[in-house]
PALUM-844400 format. One record per residue (C-alpha): residue number from 1; x, y, z. Coordinates in steps of 0.02 Angstrom, whole numbers, m for minus. Layout:
BEGIN
{resi:NUM | c1:X | c2:Y | c3:Z}
...
***
This chain:
BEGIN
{resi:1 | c1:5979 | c2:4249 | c3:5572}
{resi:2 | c1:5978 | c2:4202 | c3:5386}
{resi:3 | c1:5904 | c2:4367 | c3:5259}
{resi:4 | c1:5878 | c2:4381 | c3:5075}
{resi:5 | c1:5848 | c2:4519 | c3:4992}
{resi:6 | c1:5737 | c2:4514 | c3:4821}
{resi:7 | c1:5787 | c2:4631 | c3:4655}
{resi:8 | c1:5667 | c2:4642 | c3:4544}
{resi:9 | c1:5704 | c2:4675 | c3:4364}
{resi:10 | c1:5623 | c2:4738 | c3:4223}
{resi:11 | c1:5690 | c2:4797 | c3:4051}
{resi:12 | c1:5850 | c2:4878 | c3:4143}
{resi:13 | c1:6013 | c2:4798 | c3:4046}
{resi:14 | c1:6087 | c2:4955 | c3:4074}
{resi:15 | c1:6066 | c2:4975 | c3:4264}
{resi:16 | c1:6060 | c2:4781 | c3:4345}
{resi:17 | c1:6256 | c2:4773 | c3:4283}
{resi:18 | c1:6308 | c2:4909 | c3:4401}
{resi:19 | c1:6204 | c2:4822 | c3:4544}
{resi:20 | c1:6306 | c2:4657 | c3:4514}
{resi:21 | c1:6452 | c2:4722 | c3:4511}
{resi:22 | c1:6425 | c2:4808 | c3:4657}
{resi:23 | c1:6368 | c2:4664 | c3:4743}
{resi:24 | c1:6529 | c2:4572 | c3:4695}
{resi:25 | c1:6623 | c2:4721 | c3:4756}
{resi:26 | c1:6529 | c2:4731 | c3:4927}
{resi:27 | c1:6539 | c2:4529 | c3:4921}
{resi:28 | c1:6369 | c2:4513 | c3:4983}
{resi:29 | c1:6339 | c2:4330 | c3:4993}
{resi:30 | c1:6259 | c2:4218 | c3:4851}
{resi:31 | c1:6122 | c2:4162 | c3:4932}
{resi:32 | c1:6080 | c2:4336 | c3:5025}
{resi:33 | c1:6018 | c2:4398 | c3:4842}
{resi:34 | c1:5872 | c2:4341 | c3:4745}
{resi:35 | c1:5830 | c2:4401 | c3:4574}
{resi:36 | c1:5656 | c2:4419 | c3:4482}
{resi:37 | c1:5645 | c2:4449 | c3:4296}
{resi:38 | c1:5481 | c2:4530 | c3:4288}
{resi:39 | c1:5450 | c2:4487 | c3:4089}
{resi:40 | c1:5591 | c2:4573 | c3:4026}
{resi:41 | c1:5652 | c2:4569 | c3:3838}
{resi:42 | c1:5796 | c2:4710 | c3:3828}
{resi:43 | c1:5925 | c2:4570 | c3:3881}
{resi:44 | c1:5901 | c2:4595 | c3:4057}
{resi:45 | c1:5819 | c2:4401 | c3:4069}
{resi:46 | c1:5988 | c2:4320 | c3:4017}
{resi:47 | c1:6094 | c2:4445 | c3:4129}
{resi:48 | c1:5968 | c2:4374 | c3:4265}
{resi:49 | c1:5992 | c2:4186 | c3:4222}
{resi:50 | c1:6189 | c2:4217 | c3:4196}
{resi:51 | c1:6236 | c2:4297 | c3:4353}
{resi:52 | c1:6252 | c2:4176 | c3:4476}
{resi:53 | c1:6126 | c2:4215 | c3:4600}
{resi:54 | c1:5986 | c2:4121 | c3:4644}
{resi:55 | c1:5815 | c2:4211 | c3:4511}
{resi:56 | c1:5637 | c2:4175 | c3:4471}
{resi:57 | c1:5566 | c2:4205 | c3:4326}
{resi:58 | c1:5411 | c2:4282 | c3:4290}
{resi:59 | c1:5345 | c2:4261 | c3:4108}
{resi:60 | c1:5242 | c2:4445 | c3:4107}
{resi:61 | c1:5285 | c2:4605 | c3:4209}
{resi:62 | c1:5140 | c2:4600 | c3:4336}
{resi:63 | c1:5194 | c2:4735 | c3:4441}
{resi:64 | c1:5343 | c2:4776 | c3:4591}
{resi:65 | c1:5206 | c2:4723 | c3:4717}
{resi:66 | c1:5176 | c2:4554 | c3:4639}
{resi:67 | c1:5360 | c2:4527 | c3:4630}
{resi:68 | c1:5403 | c2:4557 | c3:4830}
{resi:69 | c1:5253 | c2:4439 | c3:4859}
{resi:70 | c1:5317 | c2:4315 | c3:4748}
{resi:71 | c1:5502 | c2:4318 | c3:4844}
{resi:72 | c1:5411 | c2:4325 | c3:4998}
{resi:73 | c1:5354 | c2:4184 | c3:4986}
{resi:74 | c1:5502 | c2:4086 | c3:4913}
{resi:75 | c1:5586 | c2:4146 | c3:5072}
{resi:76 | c1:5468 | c2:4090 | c3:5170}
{resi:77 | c1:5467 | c2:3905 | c3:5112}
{resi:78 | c1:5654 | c2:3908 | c3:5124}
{resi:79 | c1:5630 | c2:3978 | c3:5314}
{resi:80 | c1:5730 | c2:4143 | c3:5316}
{resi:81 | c1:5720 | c2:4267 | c3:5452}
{resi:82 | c1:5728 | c2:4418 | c3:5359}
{resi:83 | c1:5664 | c2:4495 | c3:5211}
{resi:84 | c1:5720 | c2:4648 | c3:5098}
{resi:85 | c1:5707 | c2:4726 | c3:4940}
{resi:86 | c1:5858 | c2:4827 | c3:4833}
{resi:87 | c1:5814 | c2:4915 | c3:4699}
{resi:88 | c1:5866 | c2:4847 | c3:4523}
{resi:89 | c1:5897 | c2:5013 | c3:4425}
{resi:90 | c1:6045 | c2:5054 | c3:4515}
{resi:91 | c1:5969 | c2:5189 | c3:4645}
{resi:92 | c1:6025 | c2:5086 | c3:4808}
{resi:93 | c1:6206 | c2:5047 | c3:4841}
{resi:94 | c1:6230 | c2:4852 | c3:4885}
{resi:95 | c1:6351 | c2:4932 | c3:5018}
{resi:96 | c1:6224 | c2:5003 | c3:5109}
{resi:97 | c1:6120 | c2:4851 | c3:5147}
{resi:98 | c1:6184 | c2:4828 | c3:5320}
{resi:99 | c1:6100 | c2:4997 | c3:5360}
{resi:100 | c1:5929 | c2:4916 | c3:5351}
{resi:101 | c1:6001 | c2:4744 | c3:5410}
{resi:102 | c1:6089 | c2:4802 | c3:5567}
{resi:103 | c1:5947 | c2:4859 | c3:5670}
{resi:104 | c1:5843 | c2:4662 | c3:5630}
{resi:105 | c1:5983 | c2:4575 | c3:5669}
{resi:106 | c1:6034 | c2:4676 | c3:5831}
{resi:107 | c1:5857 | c2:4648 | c3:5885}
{resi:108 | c1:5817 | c2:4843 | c3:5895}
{resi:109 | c1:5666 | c2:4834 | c3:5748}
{resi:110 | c1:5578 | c2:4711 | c3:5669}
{resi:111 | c1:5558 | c2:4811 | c3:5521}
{resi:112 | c1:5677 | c2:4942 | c3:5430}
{resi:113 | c1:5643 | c2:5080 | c3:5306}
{resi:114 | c1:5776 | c2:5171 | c3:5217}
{resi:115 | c1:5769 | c2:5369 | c3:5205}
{resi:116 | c1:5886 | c2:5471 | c3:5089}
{resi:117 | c1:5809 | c2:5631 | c3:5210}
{resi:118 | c1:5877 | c2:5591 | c3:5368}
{resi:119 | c1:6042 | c2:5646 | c3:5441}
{resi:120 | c1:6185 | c2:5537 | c3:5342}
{resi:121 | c1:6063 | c2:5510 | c3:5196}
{resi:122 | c1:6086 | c2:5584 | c3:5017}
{resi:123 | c1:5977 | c2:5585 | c3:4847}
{resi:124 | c1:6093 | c2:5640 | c3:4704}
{resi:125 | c1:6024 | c2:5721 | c3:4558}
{resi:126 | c1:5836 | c2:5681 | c3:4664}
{resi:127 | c1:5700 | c2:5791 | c3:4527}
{resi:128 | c1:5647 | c2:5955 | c3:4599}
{resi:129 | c1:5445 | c2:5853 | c3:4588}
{resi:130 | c1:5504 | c2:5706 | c3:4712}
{resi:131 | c1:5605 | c2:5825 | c3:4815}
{resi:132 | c1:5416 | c2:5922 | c3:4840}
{resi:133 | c1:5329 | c2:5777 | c3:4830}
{resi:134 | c1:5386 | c2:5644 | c3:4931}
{resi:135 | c1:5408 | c2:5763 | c3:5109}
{resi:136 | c1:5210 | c2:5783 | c3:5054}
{resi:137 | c1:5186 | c2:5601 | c3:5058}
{resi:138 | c1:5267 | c2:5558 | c3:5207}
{resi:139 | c1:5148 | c2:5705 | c3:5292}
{resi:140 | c1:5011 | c2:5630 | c3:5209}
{resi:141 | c1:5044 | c2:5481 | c3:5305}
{resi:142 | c1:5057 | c2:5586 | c3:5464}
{resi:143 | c1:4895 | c2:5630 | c3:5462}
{resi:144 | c1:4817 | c2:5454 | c3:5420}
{resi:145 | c1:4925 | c2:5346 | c3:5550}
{resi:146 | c1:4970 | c2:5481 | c3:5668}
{resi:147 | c1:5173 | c2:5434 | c3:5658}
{resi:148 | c1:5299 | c2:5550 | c3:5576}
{resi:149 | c1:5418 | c2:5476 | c3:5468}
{resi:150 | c1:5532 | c2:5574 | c3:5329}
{resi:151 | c1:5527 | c2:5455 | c3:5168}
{resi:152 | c1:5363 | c2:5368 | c3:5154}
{resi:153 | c1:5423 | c2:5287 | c3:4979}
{resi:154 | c1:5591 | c2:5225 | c3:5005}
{resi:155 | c1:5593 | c2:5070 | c3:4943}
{resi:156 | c1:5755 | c2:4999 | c3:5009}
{resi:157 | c1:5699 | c2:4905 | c3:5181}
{resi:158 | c1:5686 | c2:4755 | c3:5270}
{resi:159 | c1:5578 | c2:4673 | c3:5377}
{resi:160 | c1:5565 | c2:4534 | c3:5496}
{resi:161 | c1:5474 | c2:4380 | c3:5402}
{resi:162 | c1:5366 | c2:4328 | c3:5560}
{resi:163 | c1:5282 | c2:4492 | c3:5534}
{resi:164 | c1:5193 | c2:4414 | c3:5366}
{resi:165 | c1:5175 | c2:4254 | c3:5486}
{resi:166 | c1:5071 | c2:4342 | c3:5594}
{resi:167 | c1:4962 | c2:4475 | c3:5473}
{resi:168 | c1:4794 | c2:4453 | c3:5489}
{resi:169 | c1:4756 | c2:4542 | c3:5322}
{resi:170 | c1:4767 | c2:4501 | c3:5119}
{resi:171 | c1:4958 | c2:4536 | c3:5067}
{resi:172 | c1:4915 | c2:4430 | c3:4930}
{resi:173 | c1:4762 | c2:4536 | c3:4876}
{resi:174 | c1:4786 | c2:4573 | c3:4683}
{resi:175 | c1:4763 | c2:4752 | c3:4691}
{resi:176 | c1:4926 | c2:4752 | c3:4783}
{resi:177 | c1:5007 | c2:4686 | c3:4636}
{resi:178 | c1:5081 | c2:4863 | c3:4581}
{resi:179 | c1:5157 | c2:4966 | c3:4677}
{resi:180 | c1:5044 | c2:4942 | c3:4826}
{resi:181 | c1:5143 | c2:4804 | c3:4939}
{resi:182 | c1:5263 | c2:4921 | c3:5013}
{resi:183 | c1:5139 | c2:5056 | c3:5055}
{resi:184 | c1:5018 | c2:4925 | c3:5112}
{resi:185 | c1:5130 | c2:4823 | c3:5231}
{resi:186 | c1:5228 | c2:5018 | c3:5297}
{resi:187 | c1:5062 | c2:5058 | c3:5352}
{resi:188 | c1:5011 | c2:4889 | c3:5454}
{resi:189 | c1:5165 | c2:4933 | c3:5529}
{resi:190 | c1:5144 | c2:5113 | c3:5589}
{resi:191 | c1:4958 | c2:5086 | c3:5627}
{resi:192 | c1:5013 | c2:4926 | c3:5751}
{resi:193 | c1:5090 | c2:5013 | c3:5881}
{resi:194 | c1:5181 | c2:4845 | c3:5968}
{resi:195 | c1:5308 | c2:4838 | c3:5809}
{resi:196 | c1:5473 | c2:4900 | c3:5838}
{resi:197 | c1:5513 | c2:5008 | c3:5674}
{resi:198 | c1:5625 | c2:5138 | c3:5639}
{resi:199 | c1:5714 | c2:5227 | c3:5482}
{resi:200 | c1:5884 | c2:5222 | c3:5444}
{resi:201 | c1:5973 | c2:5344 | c3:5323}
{resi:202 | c1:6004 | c2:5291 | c3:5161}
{resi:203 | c1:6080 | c2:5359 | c3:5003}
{resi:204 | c1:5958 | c2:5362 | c3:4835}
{resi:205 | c1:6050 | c2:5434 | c3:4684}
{resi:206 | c1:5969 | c2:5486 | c3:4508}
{resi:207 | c1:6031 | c2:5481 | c3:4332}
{resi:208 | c1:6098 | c2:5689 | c3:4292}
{resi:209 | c1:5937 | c2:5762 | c3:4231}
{resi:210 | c1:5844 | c2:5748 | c3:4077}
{resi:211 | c1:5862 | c2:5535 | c3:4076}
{resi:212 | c1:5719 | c2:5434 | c3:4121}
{resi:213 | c1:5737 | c2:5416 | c3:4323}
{resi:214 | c1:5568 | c2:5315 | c3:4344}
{resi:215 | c1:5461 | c2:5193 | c3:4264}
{resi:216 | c1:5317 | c2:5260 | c3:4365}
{resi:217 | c1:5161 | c2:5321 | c3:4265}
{resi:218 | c1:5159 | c2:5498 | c3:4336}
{resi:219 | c1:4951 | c2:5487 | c3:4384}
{resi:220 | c1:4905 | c2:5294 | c3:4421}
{resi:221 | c1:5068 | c2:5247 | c3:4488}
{resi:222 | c1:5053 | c2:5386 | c3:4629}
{resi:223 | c1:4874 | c2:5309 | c3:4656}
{resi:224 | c1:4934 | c2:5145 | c3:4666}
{resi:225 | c1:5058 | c2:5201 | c3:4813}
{resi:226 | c1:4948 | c2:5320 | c3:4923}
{resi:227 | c1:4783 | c2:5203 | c3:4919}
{resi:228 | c1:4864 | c2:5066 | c3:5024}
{resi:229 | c1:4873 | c2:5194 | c3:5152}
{resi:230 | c1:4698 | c2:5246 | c3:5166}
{resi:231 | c1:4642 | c2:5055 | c3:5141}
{resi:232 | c1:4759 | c2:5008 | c3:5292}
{resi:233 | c1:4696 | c2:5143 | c3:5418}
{resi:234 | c1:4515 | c2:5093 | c3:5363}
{resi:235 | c1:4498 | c2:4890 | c3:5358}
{resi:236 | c1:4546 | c2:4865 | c3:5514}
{resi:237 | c1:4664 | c2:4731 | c3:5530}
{resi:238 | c1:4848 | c2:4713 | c3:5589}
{resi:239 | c1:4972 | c2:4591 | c3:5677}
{resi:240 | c1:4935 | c2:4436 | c3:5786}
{resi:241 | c1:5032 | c2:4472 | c3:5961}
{resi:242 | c1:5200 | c2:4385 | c3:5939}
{resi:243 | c1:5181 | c2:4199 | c3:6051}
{resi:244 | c1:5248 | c2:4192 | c3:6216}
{resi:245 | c1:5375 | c2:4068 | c3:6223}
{resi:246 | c1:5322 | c2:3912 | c3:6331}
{resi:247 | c1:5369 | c2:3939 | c3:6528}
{resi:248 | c1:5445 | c2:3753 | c3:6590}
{resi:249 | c1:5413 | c2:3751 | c3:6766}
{resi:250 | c1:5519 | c2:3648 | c3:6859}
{resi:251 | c1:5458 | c2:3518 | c3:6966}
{resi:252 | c1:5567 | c2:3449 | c3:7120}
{resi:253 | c1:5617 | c2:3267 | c3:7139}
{resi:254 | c1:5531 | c2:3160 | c3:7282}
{resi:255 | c1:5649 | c2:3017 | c3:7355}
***
């Protein structure tokens, strides 16, 4: 079962060279990792280009949604199995990708979600706001979908790519460009039913406080990650059934 997992990047030549090195460290394989320079012009575009691993370049920052599409679909043409996403400002440790991994590959879930909440997760130096306001969130999404979950807006997960194969809704739309993807494609999930999901604990650490933890704009970027979760309980569509596989009957002999 071959995976990649996509980091996007933007402006963050302080943060993506603690991510490589601890990819080197975890030696997670080349050609598990793709990069995406979203438009940036601190330096982070050459650290990209320079470190080895297979990148994309995308001439203005159109949003984190826009990005996982993008990789998506370069993983897609290149027919991998599984698709995930690690953060690039240094919030996920490399060493805990087989958390999300494990679970696809043992054939337990089709689709994996991180949570720095559950039993064996942590969130160093996690703002007093996001410690109030994600548990909110992810009760938010209780009501709408009718499944608990602890960490509606982890983003370090994985996902089976036949899942995309078979989505009978827009995960190209444009308005999913931002930061609505994730939330978006969680919910399809949830709402199915048939697919196998579960969360795994994670660890999500924060700079000490007073630095800049998020690049999120504190009113639209919240929109922009609760909408997909009405829109997904309200349009209506979901997953084709996975295909039976063909049944070869045998058929005896005559002499």
């Amino acid at each position: 079962m071959r995976s990649v997992f996509l980091i996007p990047v933007f402006n963050q030549a302080l943060e993506l060279p603690i991510v490589l090195r601890e990819l080197a460290e975890c030696d997670v394989p080349r050609d598990r990792i793709l990069l995406v320079n979203n438009g940036s012009s601190d330096g982070s575009e050459i650290l990209v280009r320079e470190s080895g691993y297979p990148f994309l370049d995308v001439p203005a920052n159109l949003g984190i949604g826009y990005s996982l599409m993008l990789g998506a679909d370069w993983a897609l043409e290149r027919g991998y199995d599984v698709y995930g996403a690690l953060a690039g400002n240094a919030k996920m440790l490399p060493s805990e990708m087989h958390r999300v991994l494990d679970p696809i590959e043992r054939g337990e879930a089709e689709f994996v979600c991180g949570s720095r909440f559950l039993r064996g997760g942590d969130s160093p130096n996690l703002p007093s706001f996001r410690r109030n306001a994600i548990p909110a969130v992810s009760r938010f999404v209780q009501l709408l979908t009718g499944v608990r979950i602890t960490d509606a807006t982890c983003g370090y997960r994985a996902f089976r790519l036949d899942l995309l194969r078979r989505a009978e809704f827009d995960w190209h739309a444009p308005w999913l460009n931002r930061y609505g993807f994730e939330s978006y494609l969680y919910a399809k999930v949830l709402l199915d039913g048939a697919v196998r999901w579960r969360e795994v604990p994670i660890t999500m650490r924060y700079p000490p406080k007073g630095q800049r933890y998020s690049k999120i704009p504190p009113l639209v970027g919240w929109y922009d990650m609760l909408k997909p979760w009405v829109v997904a309980r309200m349009d209506g569509r979901g997953f084709r059934p996975e295909a039976e596989p063909e049944r070869r009957v045998a058929t005896a002999g005559t002499r």
